[in-house]
C-alpha positions as a Markdown table, in Angstrom:
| # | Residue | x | y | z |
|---|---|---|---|---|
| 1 | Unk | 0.0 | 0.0 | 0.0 |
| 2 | Unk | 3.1 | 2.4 | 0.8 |
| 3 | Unk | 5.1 | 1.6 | -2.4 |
| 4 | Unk | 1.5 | 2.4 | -4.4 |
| 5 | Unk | 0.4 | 5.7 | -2.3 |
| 6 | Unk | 4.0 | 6.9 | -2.7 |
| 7 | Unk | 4.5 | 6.3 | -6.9 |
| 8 | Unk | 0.9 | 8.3 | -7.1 |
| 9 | Unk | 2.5 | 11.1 | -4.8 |
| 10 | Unk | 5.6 | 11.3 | -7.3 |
| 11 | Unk | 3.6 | 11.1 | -10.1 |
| 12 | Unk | 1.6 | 14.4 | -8.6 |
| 13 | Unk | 4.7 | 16.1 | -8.2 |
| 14 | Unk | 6.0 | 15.3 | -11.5 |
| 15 | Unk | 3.1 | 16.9 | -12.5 |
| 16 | Unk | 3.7 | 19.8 | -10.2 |
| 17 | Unk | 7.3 | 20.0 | -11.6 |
| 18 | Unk | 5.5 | 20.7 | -15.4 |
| 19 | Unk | 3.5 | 23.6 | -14.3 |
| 20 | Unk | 6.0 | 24.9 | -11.7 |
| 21 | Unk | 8.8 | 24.7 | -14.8 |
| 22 | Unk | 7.9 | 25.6 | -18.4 |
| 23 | Unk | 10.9 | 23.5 | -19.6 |
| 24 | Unk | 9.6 | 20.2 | -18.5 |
| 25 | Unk | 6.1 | 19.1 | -19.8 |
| 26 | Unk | 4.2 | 16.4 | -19.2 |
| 27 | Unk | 0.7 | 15.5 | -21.1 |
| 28 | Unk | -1.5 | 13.9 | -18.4 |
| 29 | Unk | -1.6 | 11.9 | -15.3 |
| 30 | Unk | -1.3 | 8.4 | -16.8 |
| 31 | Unk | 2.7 | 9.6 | -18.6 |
| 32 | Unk | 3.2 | 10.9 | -15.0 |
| 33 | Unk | 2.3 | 7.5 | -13.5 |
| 34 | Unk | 4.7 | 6.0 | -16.3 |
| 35 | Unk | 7.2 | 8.7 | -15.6 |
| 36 | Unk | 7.6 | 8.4 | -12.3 |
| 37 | Unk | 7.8 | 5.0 | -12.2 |
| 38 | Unk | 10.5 | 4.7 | -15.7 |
| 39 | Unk | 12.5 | 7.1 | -13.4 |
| 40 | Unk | 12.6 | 5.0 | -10.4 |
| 41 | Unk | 13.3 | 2.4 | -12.2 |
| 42 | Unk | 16.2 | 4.1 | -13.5 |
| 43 | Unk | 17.0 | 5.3 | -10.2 |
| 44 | Unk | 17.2 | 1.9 | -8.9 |
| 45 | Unk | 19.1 | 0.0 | -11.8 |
| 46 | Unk | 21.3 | 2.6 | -13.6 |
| 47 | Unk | 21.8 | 4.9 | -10.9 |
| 48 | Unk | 23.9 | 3.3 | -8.7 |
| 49 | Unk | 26.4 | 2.1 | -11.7 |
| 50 | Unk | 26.3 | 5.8 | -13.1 |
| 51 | Unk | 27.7 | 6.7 | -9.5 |
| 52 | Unk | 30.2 | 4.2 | -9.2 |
| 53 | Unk | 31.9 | 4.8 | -12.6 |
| 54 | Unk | 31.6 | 8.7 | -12.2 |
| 55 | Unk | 33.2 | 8.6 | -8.3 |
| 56 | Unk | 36.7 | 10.1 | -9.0 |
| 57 | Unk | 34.6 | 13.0 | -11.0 |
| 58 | Unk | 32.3 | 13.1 | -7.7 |
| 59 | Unk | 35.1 | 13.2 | -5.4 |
| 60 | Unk | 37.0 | 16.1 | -7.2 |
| 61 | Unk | 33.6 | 17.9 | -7.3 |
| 62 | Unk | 32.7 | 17.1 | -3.8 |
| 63 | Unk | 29.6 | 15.2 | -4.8 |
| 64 | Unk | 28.2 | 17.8 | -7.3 |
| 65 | Unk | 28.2 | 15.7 | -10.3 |
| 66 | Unk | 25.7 | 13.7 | -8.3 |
| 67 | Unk | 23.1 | 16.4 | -9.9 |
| 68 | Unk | 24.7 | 15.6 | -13.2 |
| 69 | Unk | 23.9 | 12.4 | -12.6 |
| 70 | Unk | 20.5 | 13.1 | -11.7 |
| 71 | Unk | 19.3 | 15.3 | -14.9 |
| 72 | Unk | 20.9 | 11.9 | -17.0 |
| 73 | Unk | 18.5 | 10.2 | -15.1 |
| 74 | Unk | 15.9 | 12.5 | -15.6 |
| 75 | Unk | 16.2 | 13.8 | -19.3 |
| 76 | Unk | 16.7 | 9.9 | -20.0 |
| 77 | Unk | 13.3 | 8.5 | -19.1 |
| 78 | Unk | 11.9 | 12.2 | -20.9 |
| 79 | Unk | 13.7 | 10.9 | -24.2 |
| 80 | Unk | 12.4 | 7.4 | -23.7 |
| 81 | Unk | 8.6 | 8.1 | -23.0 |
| 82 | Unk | 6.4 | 10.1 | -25.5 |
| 83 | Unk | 4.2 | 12.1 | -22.6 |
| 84 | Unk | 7.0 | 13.3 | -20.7 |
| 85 | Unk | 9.3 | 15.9 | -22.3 |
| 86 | Unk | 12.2 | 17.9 | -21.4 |
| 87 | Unk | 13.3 | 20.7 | -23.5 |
| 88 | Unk | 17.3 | 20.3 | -22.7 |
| 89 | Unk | 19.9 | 19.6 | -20.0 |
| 90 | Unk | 19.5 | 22.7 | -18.4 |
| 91 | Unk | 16.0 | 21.8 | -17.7 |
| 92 | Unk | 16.5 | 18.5 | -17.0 |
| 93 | Unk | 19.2 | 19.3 | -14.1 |
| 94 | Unk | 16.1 | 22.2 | -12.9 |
| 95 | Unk | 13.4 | 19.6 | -13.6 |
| 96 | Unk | 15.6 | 16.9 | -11.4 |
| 97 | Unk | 15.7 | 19.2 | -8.5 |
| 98 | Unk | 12.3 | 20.0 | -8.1 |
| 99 | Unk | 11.3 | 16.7 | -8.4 |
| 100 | Unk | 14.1 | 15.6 | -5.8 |
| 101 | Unk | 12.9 | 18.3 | -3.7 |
| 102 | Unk | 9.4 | 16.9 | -3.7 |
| 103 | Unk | 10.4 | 13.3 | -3.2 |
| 104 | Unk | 12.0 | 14.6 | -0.4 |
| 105 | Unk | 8.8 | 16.1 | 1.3 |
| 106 | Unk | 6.9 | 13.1 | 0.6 |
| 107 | Unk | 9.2 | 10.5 | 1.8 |
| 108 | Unk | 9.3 | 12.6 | 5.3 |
| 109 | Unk | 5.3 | 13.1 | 5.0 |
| 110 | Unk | 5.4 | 9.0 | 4.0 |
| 111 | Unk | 7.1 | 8.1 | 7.6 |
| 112 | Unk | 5.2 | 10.5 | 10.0 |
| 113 | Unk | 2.1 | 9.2 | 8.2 |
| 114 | Unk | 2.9 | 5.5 | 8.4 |
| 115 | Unk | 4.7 | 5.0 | 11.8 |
| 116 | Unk | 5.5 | 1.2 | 12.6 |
């Protein structure tokens, strides 16, 4: 029930990200569904190999490549999925904030919600 009320909330805030940001669009609620979850997916299979072959870069940077890393992530699934665009890198790496941002809020809103 968590995993399902959370990838609706995402979805929502991708949504939120589109009208917040003109440079990211997305059509309707059911590409945000599809969004949000081709972006965790990413998140959870690509991500963490991204990092690991990009860790001397991270170092030298002192972990601000991480946000590179995130607008790949990001402007990937846009390129992959027809309802979700991004109009370039620069609003991919804007696009990936606000949407970290918000996934941030709702994982904190997600534990006080449902406490074990």
């Amino acid at each position: 029930m968590k995993i399902i009320v959370r990838w609706l909330l995402l979805a929502a805030a991708l949504l939120l990200v589109a009208y917040l940001y003109p440079g990211v669009t997305v059509n309707n609620f059911t590409s945000a569904l599809i969004a949000a979850f081709v972006l965790g997916l990413l998140n959870t299979l690509l991500r963490p190999i991204l990092v690991l072959l990009t860790l001397p870069v991270t170092v030298l940077t002192l972990g601000l490549f991480l946000f590179v890393i995130n607008a790949l992530m990001f402007y990937f699934a846009a390129s992959m999925l027809d309802g979700f665009h991004v109009a370039g890198f620069v609003a991919a790496l804007i696009g990936s904030l606000l949407y970290s941002l918000c996934g941030m809020v709702i994982d904190v809103a997600m534990e006080r919600v449902f406490l074990r």
